[in-house]
Every structure is written in structure tokens, then in C-alpha cells.
C-alpha positions as a Markdown table, in Angstrom:
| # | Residue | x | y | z |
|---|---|---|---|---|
| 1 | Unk | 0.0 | 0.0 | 0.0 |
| 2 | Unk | 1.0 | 3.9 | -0.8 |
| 3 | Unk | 1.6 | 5.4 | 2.7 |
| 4 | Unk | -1.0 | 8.2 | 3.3 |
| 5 | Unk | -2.4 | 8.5 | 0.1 |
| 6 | Unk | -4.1 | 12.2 | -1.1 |
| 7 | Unk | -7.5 | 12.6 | -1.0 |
| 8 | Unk | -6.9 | 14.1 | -4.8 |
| 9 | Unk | -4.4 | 12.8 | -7.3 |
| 10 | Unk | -3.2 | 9.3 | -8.7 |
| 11 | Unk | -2.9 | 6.3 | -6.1 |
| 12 | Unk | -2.2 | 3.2 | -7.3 |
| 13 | Unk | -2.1 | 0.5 | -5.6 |
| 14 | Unk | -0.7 | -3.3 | -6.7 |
| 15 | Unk | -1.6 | -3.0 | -10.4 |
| 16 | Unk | -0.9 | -5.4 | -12.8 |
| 17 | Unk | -2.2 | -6.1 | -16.1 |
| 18 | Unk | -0.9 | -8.9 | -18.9 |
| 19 | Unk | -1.5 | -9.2 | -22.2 |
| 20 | Unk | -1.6 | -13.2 | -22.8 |
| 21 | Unk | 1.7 | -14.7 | -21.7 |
| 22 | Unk | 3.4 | -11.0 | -21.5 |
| 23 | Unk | 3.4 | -10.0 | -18.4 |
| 24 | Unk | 3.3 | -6.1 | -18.9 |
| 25 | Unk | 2.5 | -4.2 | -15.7 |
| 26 | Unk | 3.3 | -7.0 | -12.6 |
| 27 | Unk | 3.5 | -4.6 | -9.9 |
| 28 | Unk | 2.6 | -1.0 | -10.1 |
| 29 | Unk | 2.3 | 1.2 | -6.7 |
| 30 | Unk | 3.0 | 4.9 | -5.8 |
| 31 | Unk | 0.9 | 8.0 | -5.3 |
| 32 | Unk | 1.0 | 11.4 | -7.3 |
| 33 | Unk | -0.3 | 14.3 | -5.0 |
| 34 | Unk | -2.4 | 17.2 | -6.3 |
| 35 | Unk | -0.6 | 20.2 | -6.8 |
| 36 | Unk | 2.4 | 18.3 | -8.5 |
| 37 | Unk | 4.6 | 17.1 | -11.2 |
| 38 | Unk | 5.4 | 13.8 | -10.9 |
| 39 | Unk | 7.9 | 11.7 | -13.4 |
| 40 | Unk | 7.5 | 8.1 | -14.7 |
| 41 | Unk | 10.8 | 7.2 | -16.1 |
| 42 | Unk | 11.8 | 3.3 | -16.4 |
| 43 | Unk | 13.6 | 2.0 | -20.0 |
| 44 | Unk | 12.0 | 0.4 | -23.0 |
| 45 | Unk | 9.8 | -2.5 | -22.2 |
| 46 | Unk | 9.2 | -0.6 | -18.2 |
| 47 | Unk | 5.3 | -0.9 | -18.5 |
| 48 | Unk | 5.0 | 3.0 | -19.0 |
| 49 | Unk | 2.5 | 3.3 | -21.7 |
| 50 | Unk | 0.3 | -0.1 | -20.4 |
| 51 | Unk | 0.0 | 1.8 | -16.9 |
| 52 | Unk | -0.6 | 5.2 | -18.9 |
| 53 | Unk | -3.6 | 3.7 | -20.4 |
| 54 | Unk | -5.0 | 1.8 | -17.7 |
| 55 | Unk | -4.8 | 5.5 | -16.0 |
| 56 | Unk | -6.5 | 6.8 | -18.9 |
| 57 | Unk | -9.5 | 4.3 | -18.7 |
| 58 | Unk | -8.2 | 2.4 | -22.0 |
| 59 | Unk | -7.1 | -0.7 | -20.3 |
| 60 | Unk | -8.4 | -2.5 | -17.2 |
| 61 | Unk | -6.3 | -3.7 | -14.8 |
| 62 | Unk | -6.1 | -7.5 | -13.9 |
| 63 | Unk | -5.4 | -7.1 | -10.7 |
| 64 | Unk | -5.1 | -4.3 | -8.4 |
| 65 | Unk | -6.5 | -0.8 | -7.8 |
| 66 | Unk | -6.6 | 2.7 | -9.4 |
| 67 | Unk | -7.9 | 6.2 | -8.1 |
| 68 | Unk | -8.3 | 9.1 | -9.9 |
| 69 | Unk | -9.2 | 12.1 | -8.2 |
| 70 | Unk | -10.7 | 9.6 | -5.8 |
| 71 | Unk | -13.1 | 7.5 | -8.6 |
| 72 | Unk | -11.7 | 4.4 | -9.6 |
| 73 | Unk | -11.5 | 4.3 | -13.3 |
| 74 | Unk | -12.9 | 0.2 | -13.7 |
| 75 | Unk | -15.9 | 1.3 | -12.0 |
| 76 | Unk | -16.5 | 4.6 | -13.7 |
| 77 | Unk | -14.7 | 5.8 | -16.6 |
| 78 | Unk | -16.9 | 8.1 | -18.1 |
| 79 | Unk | -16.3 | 10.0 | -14.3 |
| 80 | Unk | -12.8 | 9.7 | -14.9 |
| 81 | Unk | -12.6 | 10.8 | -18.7 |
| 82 | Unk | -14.2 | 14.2 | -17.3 |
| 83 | Unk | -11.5 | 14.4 | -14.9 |
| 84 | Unk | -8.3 | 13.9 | -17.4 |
| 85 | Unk | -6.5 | 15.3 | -19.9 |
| 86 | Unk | -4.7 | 12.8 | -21.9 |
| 87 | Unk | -1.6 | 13.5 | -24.4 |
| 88 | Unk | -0.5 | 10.3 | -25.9 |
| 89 | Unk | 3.0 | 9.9 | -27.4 |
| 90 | Unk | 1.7 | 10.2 | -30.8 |
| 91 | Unk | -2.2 | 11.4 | -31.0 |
| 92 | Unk | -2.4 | 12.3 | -34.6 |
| 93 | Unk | -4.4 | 15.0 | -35.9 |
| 94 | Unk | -7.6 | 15.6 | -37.9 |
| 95 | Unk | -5.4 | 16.6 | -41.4 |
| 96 | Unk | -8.4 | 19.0 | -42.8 |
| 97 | Unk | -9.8 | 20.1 | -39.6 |
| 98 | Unk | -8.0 | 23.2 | -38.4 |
| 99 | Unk | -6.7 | 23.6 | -34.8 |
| 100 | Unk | -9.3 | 26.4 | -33.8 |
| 101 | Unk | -11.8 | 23.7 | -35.0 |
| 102 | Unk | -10.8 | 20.3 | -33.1 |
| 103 | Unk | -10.1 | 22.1 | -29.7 |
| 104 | Unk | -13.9 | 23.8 | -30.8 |
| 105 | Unk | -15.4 | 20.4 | -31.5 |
| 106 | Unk | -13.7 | 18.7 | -28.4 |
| 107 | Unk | -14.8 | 21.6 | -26.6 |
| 108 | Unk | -18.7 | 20.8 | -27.6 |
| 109 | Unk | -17.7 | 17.0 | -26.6 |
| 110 | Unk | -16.9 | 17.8 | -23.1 |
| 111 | Unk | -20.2 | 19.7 | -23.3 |
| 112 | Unk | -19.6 | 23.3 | -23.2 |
| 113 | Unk | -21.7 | 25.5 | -25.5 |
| 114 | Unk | -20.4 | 27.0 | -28.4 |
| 115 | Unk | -19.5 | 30.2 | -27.2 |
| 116 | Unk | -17.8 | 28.7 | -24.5 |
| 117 | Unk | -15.7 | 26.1 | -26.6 |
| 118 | Unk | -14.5 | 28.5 | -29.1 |
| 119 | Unk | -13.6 | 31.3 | -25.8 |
| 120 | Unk | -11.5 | 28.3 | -25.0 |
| 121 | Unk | -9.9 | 27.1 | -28.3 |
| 122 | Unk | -8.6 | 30.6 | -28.4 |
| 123 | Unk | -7.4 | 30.9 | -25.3 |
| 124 | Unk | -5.7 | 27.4 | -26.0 |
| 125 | Unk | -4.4 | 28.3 | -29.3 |
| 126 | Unk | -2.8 | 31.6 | -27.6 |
| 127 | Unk | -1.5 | 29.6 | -24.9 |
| 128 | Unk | 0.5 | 26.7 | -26.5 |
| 129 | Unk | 2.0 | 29.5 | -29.7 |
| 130 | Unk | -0.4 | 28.1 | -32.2 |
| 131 | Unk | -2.6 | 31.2 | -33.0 |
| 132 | Unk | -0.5 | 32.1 | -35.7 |
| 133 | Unk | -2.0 | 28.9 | -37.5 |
| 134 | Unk | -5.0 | 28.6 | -35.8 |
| 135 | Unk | -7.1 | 28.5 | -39.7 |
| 136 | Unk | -4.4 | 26.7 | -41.3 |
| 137 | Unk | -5.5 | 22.8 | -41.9 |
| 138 | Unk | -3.8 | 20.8 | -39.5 |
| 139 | Unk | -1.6 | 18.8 | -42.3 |
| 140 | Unk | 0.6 | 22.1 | -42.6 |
| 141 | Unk | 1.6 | 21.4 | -38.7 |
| 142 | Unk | 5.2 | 20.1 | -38.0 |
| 143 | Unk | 6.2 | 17.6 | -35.6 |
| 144 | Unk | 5.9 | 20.5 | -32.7 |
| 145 | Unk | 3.3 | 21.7 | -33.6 |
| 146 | Unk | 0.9 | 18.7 | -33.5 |
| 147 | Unk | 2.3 | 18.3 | -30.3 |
| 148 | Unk | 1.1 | 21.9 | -29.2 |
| 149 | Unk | -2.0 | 21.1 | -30.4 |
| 150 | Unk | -2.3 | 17.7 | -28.4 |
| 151 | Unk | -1.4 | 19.5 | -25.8 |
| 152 | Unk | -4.3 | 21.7 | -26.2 |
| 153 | Unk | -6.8 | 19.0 | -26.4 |
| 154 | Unk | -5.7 | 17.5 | -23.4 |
| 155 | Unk | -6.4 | 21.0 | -21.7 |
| 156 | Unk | -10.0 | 22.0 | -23.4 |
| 157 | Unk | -12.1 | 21.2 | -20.0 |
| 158 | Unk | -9.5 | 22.4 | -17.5 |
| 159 | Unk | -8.2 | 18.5 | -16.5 |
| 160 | Unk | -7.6 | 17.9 | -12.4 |
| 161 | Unk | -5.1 | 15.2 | -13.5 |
| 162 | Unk | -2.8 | 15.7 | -16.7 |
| 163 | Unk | -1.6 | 12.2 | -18.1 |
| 164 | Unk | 1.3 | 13.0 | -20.3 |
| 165 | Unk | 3.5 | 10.7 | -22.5 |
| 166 | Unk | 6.4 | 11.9 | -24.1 |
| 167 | Unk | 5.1 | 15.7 | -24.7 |
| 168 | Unk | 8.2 | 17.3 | -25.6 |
| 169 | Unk | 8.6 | 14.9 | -28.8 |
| 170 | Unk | 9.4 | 16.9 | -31.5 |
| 171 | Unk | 9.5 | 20.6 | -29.7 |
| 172 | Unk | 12.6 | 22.9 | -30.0 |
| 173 | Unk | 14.1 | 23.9 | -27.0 |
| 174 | Unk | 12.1 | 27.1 | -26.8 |
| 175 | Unk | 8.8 | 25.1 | -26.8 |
| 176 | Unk | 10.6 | 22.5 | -24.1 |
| 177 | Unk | 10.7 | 25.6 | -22.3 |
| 178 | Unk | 7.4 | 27.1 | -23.0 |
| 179 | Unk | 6.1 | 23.7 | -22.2 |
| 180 | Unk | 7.8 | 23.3 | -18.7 |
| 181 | Unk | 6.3 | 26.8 | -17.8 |
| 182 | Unk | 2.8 | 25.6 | -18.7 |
| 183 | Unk | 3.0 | 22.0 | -16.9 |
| 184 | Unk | 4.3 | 24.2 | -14.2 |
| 185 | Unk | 1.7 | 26.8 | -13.7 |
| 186 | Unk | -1.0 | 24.0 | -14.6 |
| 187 | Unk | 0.8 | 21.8 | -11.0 |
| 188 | Unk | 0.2 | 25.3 | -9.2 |
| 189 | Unk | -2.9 | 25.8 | -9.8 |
| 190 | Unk | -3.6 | 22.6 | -8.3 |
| 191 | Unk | -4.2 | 20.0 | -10.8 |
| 192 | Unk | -2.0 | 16.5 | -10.7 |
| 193 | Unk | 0.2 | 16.4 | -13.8 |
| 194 | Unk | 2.3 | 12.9 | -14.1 |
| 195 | Unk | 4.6 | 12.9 | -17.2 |
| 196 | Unk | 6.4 | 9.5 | -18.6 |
| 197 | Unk | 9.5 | 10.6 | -20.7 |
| 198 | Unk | 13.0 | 9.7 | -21.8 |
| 199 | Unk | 14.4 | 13.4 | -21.4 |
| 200 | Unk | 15.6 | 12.8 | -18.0 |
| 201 | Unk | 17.8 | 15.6 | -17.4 |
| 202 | Unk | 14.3 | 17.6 | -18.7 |
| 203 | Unk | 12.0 | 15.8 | -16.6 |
| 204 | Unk | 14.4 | 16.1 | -13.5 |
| 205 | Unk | 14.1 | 20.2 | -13.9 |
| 206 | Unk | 10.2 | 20.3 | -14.0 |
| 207 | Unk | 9.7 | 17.4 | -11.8 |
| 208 | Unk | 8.8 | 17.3 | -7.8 |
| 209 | Unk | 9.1 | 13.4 | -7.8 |
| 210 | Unk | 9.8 | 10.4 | -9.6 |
| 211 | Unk | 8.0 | 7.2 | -9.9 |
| 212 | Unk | 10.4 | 4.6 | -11.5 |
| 213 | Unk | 9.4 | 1.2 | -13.7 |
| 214 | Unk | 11.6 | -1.7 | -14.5 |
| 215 | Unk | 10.2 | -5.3 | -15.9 |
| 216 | Unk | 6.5 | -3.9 | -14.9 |
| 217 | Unk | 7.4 | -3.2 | -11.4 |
| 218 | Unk | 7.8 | 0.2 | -9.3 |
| 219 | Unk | 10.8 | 0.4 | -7.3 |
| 220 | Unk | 10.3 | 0.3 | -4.1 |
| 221 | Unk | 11.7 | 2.4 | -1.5 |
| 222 | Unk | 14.8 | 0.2 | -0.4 |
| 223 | Unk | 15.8 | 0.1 | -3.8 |
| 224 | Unk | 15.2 | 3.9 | -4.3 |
| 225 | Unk | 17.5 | 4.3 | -0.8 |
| 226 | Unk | 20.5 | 1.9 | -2.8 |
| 227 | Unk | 20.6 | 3.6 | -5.5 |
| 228 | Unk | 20.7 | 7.2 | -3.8 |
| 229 | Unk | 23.3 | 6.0 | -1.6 |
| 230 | Unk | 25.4 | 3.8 | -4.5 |
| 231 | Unk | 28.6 | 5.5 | -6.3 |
| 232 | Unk | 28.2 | 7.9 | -8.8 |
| 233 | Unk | 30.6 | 10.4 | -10.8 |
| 234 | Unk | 31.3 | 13.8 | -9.6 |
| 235 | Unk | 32.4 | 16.4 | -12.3 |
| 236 | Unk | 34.9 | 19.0 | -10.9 |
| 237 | Unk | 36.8 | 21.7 | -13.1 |
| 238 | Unk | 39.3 | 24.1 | -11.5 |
| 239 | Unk | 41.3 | 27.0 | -12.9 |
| 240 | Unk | 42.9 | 27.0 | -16.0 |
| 241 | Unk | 46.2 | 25.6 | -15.4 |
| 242 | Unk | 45.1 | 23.9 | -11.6 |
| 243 | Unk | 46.0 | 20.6 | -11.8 |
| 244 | Unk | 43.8 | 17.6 | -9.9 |
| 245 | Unk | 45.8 | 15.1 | -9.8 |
| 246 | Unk | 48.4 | 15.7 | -7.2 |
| 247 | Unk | 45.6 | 17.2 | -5.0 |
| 248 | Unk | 43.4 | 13.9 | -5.6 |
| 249 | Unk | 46.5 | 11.7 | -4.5 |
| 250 | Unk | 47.1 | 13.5 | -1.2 |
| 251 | Unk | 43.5 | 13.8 | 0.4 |
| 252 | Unk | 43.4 | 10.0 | -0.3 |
| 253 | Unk | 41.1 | 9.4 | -3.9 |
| 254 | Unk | 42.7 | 6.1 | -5.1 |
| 255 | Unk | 43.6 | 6.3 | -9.2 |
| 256 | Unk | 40.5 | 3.8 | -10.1 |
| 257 | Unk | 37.9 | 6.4 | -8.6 |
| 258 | Unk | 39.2 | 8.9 | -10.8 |
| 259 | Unk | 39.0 | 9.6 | -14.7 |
| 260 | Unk | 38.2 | 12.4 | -17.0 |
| 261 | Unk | 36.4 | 13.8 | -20.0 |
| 262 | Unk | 36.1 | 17.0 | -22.3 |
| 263 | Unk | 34.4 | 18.7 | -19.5 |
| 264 | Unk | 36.6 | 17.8 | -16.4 |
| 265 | Unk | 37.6 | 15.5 | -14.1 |
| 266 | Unk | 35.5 | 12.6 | -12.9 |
| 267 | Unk | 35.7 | 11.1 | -9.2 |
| 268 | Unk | 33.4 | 8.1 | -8.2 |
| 269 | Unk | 32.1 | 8.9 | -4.6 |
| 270 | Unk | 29.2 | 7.7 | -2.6 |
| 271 | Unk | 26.7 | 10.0 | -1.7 |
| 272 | Unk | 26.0 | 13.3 | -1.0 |
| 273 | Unk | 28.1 | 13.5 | 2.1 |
| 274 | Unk | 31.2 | 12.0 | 0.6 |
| 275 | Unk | 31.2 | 14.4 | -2.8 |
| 276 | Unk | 30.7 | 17.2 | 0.3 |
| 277 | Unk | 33.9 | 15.8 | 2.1 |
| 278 | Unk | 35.6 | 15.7 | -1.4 |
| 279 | Unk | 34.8 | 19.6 | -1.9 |
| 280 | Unk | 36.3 | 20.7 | 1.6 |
| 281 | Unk | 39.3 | 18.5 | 0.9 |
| 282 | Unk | 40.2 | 20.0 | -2.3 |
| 283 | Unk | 39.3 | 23.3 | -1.2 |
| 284 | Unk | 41.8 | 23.2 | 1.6 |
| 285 | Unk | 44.6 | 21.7 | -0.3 |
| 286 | Unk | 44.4 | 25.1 | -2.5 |
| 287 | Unk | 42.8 | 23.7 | -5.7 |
| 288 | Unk | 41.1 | 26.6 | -7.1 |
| 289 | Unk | 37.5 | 24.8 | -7.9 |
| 290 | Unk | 35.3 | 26.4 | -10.1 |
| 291 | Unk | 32.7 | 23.6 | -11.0 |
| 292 | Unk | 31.6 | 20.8 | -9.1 |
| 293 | Unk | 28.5 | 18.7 | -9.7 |
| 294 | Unk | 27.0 | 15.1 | -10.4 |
| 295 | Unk | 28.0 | 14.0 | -14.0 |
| 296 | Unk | 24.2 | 12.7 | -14.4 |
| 297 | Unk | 21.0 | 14.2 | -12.6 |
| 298 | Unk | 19.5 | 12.5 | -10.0 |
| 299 | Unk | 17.1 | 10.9 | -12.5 |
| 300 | Unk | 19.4 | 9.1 | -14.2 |
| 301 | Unk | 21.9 | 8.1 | -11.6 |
| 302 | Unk | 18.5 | 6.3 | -10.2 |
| 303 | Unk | 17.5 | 5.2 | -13.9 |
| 304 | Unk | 20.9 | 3.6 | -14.4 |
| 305 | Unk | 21.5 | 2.0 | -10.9 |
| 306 | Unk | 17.8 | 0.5 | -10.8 |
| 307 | Unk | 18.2 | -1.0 | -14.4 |
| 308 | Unk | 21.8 | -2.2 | -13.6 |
| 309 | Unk | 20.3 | -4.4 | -10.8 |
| 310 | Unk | 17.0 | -5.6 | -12.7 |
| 311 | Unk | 18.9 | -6.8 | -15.9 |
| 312 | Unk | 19.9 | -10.3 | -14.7 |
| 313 | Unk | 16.1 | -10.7 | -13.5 |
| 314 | Unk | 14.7 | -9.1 | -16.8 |
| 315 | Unk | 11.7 | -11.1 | -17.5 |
| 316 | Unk | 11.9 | -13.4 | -20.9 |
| 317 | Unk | 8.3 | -12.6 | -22.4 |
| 318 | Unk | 8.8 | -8.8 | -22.0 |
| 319 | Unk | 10.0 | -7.3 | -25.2 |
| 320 | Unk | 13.1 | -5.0 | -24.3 |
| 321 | Unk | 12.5 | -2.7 | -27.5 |
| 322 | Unk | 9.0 | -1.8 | -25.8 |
| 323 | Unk | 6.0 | -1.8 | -23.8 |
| 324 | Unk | 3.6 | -4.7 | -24.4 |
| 325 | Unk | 0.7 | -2.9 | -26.1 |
């Protein structure tokens, strides 16, 4: 069970859901509060998009339970449906419709009147940089675009919980930005926004937690602890001309702990604490440090050490290039 669940939000609790002899989701358990952004991150294969849509009221779960906002989406999906905004990976568009026209007619599908729709298509349209095109026929859209546009579908009836998966497929890095402010304002304002991508340094920057997948199962806090407390790589640059070796040598870093690339120096330490111990060292011995940081975000240290210790238990039905559909 999730400890304390919210009274608004995501819970899921023990989900699992096969397709035949696949086992696709085996395990699925963690809690996304109202008010925040919450990252799914797992590899290929993790049982991302099969929890996605059993979230999204596509796919029923085999075993297990699932609140949304409180309503449990086996019982009552049409509830739920009102209650979402969904942004698949790839949505696809209505090629002759225009965008002021679909978020109009998904407007009059959530049931506002007409006025009301087309008040909010524009306001949409303005809101994800799409006015610009709002008459055009949706074919002329790029990539980005149609992922604006999804975006503003997912929106039209003002969602409490945002399901997204992959949204920043296909945007530059100005809509990646314009995108994080959005998500971000959207978490204030007090909806639940839980976003499965593989841009973790991205999701790591927007993000207020992380739920992580492997083999259909979420990791569960003792493995979250190991991996926050196993080695990692800690980039440090100093002063043109400052060498790191000698002062590596003295304060004790043995030669296997250390390497380098085009960007600095690398030393393996263990945890927060140690890479703090590391700083004051090299501080004192004189080394003029001008950069000091994890190679890898948080996100990924976790990504890489969880999937590290699940390969040698990967399941043999699963396929590894991605999730059972």
C-alpha cells in the first residue's frame, strides 16, 4: 500500500495487467499528490505506456486498484474521462480540420456551449503559440506543432489530473521551455500532472518526484535508498592551469575512482556526504574549484542503478524494444 495516500491525485495500488503470456505491468504502486509534477521514467519494455492507459481508462487492470481524483477508473470511466486530460505519445491529428476547429469540437464534446468552446480554443491556441496557424489545416503542422495542439486538447475542459507521455517529442528547445512553464503553472494551480518521458535531465528540472518502472514493477523504497546511496561520478573543473591530480592523490582518492572527460575530471564517490567531504578537501589543499556537480541528474543516476540491478532478472516474455501494447 502507498503510505497516506491524497484525498486528490493518482494512487495506485498493486496493479498489474498482462497481455496473454506477457506480463506487462506485474506490480505498479506509488501515489501522485495534487498540486504536483510527478515523473514516470523506467527503459523500454518498463510498463510505462500499459500503466498510462490503464490510468487513462483504455485498459483494465487485472489485478489491483486505481484512483483518480478519488473514482476508480474500472468502475467509472466516463467519471474519470471528465476528470483527465490525456496527451498520448503520438495522438495524430484531424489533417483537414483546423486547430481552432478540433479544440472547438472537443470543446462541444466535453459539453460546453459553443460560445464557450470557441472562448476556450482561443485561449488554447494563444497559450501553447499556435494562433499564428489557428485556420491553417492541421496537415501544414510540423512535428511541434501537432504536439502543441495535443497538448491543447488534453487541456479543453481544464483537467484535475494531466496524463502526459512523451510531450516534448518533436518541440525545440524554446517550446521545451514554454512547455515546462505551462506544466508548471498548470501543478500550481492545483491540478496532478504525471509525465512519462525519456528526457531525463528535462524531466528532472520540472519534476517534484519520480516514480520509477523496470520489468512492470515500481521500485520500491529500499531500492530507491540503494541507489541514492550507490557511487556515482562527480564532475569538478578548477582553474585554467590547476592541476587535480596531485591534489586527488594527497586527500586520499585512489587512481580507479578517478577519470576524466572534455568537461573535467570525474571522481566516483558515494553519496551526498562524501562528494561534500571531497569539496572541503580540495578546497583546503588550494585547488582553485570552479565547478563541481554530479555527472548525471539525479534521475538518471537512479534510472541507471535500478536498471543495472533488474537486468539479470529481466523477464523473458517482456520485449526489451518496448512496452507490451
Amino acid at each position: 500500500m502507498t503510505d497516506s495516500p491524497p484525498a486528490d491525485g493518482i494512487v495506485v495500488d498493486s496493479v498489474a495487467r498482462s497481455f496473454g503470456s506477457v506480463h506487462a505491468v506485474t506490480d505498479a504502486t506509488f501515489a501522485a499528490p495534487r498540486g504536483s509534477i510527478t515523473g514516470l521514467v523506467g527503459p523500454n519494455g518498463a510498463g510505462k505506456t500499459t500503466l498510462l492507459l490503464m490510468l487513462a481508462t483504455l485498459l483494465q487492470p487485472d489485478a489491483g486498484s486505481i484512483r483518480i481524483a478519488g473514482v476508480d477508473p474500472s468502475a467509472d470511466p466516463a467519471a474519470v474521462r471528465s476528470l483527465i486530460g490525456w496527451m498520448p505519445d503520438s495522438l495524430g491529428t484531424w489533417s483537414s480540420l483546423s486547430p481552432r476547429t478540433a479544440l472547438t469540437t472537443i470543446g462541444r464534446m466535453y459539453n460546453l456551449d459553443a460560445q464557450a468552446a470557441a472562448n476556450r480554443a482561443a485561449e488554447l491556441l494563444d497559450a501553447v503559440g499556435l494562433a499564428s496557424l489557428a485556420d491553417r489545416p492541421a496537415r501544414v503542422l510540423s512535428r511541434g506543432q501537432k504536439q502543441r495542439l495535443s497538448l491543447a486538447r488534453a487541456l479543453v475542459h481544464n483537467p484535475r489530473v494531466l496524463l502526459l507521455d512523451e510531450p516534448a517529442s518533436g518541440l525545440d528547445p524554446s517550446a521545451r521551455a514554454e512547455l515546462r512553464a505551462t506544466l508548471r503553472r498548470i501543478a500550481d494551480d492545483g491540478a496532478t500532472v504525471l509525465i512519462s518521458s525519456h528526457e531525463l535531465a528535462e524531466l528532472e528540472e520540472i519534476s517534484d518526484a519520480a516514480v520509477y518502472m523496470s520489468d512492470g514493477v515500481t521500485a520500491s523504497r529500499d531500492a530507491l535508498t540503494h541507489a541514492a546511496t550507490s557511487t556515482r561520478q562527480w564532475r569538478i573543473r578548477a582553474l585554467e592551469g590547476s592541476s587535480l591530480a596531485e591534489p586527488l592523490a594527497s586527500i586520499g582518492v585512489a587512481p580507479e575512482n578517478i577519470a576524466a572527460d572534455n568537461r573535467g575530471v570525474l571522481v566516483r564517490v558515494t553519496g551526498e556526504a562524501d562528494a561534500a567531504q571531497l569539496l572541503s578537501a580540495l578546497v583546503a589543499a588550494g585547488v582553485a574549484v570552479t565547478s563541481f556537480a554530479p555527472a548525471v541528474g539525479e534521475f538518471e543516476h537512479t534510472f541507471l542503478d535500478l536498471t543495472k540491478n533488474s537486468t539479470a532478472h529481466r523477464h523473458p516474455n517482456l520485449d526489451s524494444d518496448g512496452d507490451a501494447q
